[in-house]
N, C-alpha and C positions, 0 to 999 in steps of 0.2 A: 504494500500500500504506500502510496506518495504522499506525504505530508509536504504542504507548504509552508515555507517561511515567508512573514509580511504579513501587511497592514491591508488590510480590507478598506473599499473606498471609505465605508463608511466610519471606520477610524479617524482614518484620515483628515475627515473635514470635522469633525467632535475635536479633534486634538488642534485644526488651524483656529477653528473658533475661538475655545480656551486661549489661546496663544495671543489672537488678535484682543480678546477682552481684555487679558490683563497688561496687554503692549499700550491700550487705549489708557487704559489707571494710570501705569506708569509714568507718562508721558510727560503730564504736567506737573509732576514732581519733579520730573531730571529737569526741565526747561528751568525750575524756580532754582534746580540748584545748582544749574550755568549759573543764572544770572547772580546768584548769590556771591559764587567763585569769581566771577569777572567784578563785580564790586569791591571782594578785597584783594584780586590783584591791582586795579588800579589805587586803592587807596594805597595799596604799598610801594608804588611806582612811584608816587606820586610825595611821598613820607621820603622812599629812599633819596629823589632829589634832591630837598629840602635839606636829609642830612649831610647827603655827599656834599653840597655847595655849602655847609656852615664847617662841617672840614676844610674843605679848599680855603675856605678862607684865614684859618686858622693856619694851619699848614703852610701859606703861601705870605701872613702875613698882607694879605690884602682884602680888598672891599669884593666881594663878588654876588652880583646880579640876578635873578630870577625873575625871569619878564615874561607875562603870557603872550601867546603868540596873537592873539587876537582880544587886546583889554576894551576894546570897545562895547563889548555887548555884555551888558550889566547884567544878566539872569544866567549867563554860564559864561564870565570869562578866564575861565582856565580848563574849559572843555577842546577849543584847538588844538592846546598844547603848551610849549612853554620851552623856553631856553636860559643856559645854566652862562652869563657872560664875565669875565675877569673886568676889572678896572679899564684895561685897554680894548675893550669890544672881544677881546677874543673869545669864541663861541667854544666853550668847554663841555657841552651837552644840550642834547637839544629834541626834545619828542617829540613824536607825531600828532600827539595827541588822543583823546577818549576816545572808545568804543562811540559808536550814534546815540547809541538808549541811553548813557551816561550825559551828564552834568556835575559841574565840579563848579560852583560860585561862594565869590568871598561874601562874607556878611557887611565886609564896608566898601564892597565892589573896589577893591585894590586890585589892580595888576601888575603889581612888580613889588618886588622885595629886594634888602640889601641886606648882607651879611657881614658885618663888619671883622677885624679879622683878631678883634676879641671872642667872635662868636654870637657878640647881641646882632636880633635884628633891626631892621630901624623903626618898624611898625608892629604889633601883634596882632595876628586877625584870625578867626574862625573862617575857614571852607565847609561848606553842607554838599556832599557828594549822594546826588541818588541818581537813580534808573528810572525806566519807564513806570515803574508800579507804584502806582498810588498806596499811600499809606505804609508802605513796605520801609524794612530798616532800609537806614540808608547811612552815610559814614560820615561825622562830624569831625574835623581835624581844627586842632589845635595850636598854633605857635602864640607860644610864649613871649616877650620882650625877651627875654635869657635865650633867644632863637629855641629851646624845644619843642618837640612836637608831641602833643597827645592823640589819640582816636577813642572817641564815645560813639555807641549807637543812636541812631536819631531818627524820627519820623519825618516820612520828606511828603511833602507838599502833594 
């Protein structure tokens, strides 16, 4: 007698169904926890410049720069991006800037900071970094006069 190995059609589509339901579930959960990881990668991109450029300036004994690439637009400007400059213009780092769904604005619409090469900076100001999602955490960054930087969670607009 011949025995068959394998799945009968009607397994088949019983087991795609199951598969496609819970691919359905799944879905909107991985997408929140993109967007979740792409939030605190750019917070930390964006942290790491602030501290490389108050080294540099420490280190170098000089004044060094952070200027958004586009400070004109007062509700995200430091979403373009931002470049790291020395006392002499020279461009020591320089980003592309955000993800689209992101925004990154100061709370005293600054764009540009100096890092003196004590380490102060010349202004203190809060950034509110959020994404597309209403109501969702979103990343409040911190510089200090003493140039440090903190991160709090924050409800964004």
């Amino acid at each position: 007698m011949k025995t068959h190995n394998g799945f009968t059609i009607t397994e088949l589509v019983i087991t795609l169904g199951v598969l496609s339901i819970m691919l359905a579930l799944a879905t909107p959960s991985f997408t929140q926890m993109i967007k979740s990881n792409r939030l605190s990668t750019q917070t930390n991109e964006f942290i790491s410049t602030l501290n490389v450029a108050r080294s540099e300036a420490v280190k170098r004994g000089d004044v060094i720069n952070i200027t958004a690439a586009d400070d004109s637009d007062s509700g995200n400007e430091w979403g373009p991006g931002w470049k790291v400059t020395n006392s002499g213009g020279d461009v020591l780092f320089e980003s592309d800037g955000l993800d689209a769904t992101l925004t990154l604005d100061s709370s005293n619409d600054l764009g540009s900071y100096q890092y003196q090469a004590t380490g102060m900076i010349d202004n203190g100001d809060t950034l509110i970094l959020c994404d597309d999602r209403t109501g969702e955490n979103g990343r409040q960054i911190t510089i200090t006069s003493t140039g440090r930087v903190s991160i709090d969670d924050v409800a964004c607009p």
